[in-house]
N, CA, C and O of each residue as an XYZ file, in Angstrom:
160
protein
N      53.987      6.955    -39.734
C      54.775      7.707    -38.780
C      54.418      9.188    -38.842
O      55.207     10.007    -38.371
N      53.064      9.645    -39.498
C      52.572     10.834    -39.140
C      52.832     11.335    -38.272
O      52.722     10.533    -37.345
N      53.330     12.802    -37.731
C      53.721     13.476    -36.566
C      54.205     12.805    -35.349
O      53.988     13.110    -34.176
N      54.975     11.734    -35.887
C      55.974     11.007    -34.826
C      57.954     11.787    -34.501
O      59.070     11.461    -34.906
N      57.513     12.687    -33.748
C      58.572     13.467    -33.261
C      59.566     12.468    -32.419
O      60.682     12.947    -32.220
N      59.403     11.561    -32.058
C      60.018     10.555    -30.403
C      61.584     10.564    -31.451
O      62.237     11.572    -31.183
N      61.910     10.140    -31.969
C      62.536      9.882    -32.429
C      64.129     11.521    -32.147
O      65.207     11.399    -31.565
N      63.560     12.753    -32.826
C      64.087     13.770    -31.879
C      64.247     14.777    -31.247
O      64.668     15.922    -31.414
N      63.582     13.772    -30.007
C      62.961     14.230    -28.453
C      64.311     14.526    -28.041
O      65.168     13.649    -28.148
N      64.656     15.907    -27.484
C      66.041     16.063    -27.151
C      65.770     15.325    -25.443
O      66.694     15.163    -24.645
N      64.419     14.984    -25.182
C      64.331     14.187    -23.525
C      64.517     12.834    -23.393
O      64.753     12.119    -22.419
N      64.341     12.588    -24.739
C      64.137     10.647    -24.852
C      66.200     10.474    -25.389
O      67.073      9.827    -24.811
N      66.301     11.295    -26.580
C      67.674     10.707    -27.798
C      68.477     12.139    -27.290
O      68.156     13.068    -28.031
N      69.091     12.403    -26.603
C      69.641     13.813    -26.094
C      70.933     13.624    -27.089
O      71.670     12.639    -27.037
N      71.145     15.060    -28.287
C      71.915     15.357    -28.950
C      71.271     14.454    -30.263
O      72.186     14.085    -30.998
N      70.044     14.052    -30.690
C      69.791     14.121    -31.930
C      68.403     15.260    -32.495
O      67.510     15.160    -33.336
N      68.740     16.095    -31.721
C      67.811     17.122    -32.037
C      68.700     18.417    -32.042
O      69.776     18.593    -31.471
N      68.085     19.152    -32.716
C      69.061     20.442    -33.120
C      68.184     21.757    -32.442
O      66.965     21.833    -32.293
N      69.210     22.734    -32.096
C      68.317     23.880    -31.940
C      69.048     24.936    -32.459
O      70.220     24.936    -32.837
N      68.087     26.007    -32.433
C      68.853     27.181    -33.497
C      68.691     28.452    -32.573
O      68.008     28.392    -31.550
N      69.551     29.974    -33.092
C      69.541     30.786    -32.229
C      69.683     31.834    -32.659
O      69.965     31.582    -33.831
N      69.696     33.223    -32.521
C      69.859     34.542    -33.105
C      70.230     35.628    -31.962
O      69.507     35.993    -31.035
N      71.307     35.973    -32.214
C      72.292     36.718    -31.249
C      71.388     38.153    -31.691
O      71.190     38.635    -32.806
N      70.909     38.633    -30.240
C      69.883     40.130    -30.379
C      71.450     41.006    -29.884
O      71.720     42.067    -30.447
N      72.190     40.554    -29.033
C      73.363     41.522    -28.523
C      74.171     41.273    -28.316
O      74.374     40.714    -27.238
N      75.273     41.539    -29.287
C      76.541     41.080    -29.132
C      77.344     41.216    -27.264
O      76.963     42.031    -26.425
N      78.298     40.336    -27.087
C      78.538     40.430    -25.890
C      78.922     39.161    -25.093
O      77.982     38.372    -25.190
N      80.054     38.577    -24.246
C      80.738     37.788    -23.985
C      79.893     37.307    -22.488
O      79.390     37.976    -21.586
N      80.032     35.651    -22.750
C      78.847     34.741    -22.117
C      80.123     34.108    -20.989
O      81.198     33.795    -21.502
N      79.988     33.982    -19.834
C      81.317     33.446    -18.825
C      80.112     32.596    -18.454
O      78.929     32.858    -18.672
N      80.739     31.307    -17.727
C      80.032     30.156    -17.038
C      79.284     31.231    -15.533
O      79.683     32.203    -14.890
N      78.126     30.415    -15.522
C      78.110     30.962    -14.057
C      77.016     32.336    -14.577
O      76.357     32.885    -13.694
N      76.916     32.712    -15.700
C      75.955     34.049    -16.233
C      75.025     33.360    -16.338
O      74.905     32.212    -16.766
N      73.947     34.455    -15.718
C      72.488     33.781    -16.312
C      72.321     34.241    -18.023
O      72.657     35.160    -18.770
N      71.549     32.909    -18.070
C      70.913     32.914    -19.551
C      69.362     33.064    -19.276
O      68.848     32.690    -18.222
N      68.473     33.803    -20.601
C      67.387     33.851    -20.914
C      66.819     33.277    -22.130
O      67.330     33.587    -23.206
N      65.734     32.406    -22.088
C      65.463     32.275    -23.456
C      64.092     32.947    -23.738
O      63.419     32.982    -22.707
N      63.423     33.530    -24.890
C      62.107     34.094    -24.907
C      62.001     33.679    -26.078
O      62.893     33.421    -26.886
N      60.565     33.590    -26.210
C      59.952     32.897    -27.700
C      59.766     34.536    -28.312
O      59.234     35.506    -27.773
N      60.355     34.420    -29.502
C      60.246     35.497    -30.160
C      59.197     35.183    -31.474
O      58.925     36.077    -32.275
């Protein structure tokens, strides 16, 4: 099972994959706000 990811594919098993995050600016998120993500 060398580099067998399928397992968690958040596209195939949605919610057995985790993701992580780092708040650059504090500041209150309402539905309806755009979000950005950038590879840092």
């Amino acid at each position: 099972m060398e580099n067998e990811f399928s397992r968690i594919d958040q596209n195939k098993r949605r919610g057995w994959s985790r993701w992580s995050a780092s708040v650059i600016e504090e500041g209150v998120v309402s539905v309806g706000d755009a979000v950005y993500l950038e590879d840092i």
